[in-house]
C-alpha positions in Angstrom: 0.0 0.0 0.0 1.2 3.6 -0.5 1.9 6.4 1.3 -1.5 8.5 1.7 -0.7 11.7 3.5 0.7 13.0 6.9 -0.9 11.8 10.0 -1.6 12.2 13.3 -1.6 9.3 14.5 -4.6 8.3 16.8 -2.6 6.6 19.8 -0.7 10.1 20.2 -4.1 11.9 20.3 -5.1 10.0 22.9 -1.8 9.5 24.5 -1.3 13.2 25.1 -4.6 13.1 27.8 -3.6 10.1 29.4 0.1 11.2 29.9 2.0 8.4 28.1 4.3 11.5 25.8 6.4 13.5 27.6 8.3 16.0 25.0 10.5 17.6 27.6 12.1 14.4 29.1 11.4 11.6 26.7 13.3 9.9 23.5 11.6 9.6 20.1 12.8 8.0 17.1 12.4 9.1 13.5 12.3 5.5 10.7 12.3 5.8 7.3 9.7 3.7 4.9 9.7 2.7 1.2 6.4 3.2 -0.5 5.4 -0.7 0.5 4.6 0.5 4.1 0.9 0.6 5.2 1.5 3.7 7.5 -1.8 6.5 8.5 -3.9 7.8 11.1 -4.0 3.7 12.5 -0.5 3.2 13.0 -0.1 2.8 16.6 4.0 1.7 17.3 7.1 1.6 15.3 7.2 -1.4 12.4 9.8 -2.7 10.4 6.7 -3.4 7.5 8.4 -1.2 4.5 11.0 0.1 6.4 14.3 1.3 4.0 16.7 -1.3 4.0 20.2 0.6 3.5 24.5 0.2 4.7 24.1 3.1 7.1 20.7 2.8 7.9 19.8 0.9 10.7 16.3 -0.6 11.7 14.7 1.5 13.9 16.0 5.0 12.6 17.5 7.7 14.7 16.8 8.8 18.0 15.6 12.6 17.7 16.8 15.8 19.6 14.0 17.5 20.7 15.3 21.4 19.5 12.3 23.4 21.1 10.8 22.0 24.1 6.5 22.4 24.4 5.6 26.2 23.2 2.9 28.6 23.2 3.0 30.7 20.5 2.9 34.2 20.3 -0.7 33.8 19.8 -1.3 32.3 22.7 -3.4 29.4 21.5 -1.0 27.1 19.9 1.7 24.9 21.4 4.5 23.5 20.0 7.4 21.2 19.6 9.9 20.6 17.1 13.3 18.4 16.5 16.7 18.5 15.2 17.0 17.7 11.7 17.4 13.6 10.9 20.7 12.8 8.8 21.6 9.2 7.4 25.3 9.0 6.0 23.9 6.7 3.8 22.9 6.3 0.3 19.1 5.3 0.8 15.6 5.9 -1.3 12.8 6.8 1.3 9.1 7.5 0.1 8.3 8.7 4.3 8.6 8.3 7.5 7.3 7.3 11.1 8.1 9.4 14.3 7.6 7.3 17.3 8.1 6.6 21.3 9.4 3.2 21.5 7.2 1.0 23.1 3.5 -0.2 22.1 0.9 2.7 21.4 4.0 5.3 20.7 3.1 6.1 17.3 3.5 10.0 17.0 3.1 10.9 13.5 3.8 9.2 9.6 5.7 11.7 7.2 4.8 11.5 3.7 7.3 12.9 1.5 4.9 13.2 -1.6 7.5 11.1 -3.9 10.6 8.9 -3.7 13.3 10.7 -1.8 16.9 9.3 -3.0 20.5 10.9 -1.8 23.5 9.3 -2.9 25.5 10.1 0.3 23.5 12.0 3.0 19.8 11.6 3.3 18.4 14.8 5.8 14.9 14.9 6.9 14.7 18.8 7.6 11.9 19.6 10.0 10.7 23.1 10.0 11.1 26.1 11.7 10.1 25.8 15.0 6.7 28.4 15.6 3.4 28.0 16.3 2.7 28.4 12.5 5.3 26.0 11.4 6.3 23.0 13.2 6.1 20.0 13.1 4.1 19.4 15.6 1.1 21.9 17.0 -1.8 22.3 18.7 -4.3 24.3 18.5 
């Protein structure tokens, strides 16, 4: 199955009231997925179903920096968070990707890069600038 959009995924939405993510003390991973992976709104812990197979790459991904701790915006009605960019010294073809708290029901979000991504050396997921209009993750 293919990629179908970016996703909230539905074990974060309900893991955020019931206290299982902690963005200011916890570790989250970031895997990369050929376009084979089943990966949406369902997706409820890291798999290695259509994960990249790569020298360099290793199952499971990287473990993420968390680069701006939980936010309000300047608005006042959005909170944020946002990482360090990702980067693979690796020559690797990724269609998207799954952020995740390891452990069952830590599913945070699937990536969908719109197309086949392919580096011949270094493969970067760049996250956007963290605001409460552009990253990564918000809430409103």
């Amino acid at each position: 199955m293919a990629f179908t959009g970016n996703w909230a995924c539905n074990v974060f939405k309900t893991g955020l009231m019931n206290g299982t993510f902690n963005f200011t003390s916890g570790t989250f991973y970031i895997a990369l997925y050929t376009n084979d992976a089943t990966l949406d709104a369902t997706t409820t812990a890291y798999t290695t179903t259509g994960e990249v197979v790569a020298g360099g790459y290793s199952a499971g991904g990287l473990a993420l920096t968390i680069a701006q701790t939980p936010t309000i915006g300047n608005s006042g009605n959005t909170a944020y968070i946002s990482f360090d960019n990702a980067v693979w010294t690796s020559a690797l073809t990724a269609r998207g990707a799954l952020i995740y708290k390891p452990g069952d029901g830590g599913a945070i979000c699937v990536l969908d890069f719109g197309a086949d991504k392919t580096s011949s050396s270094t493969f970067t997921v760049q996250f956007p600038n963290p605001s409460n209009t552009s990253a990564i993750i918000r809430i409103s």
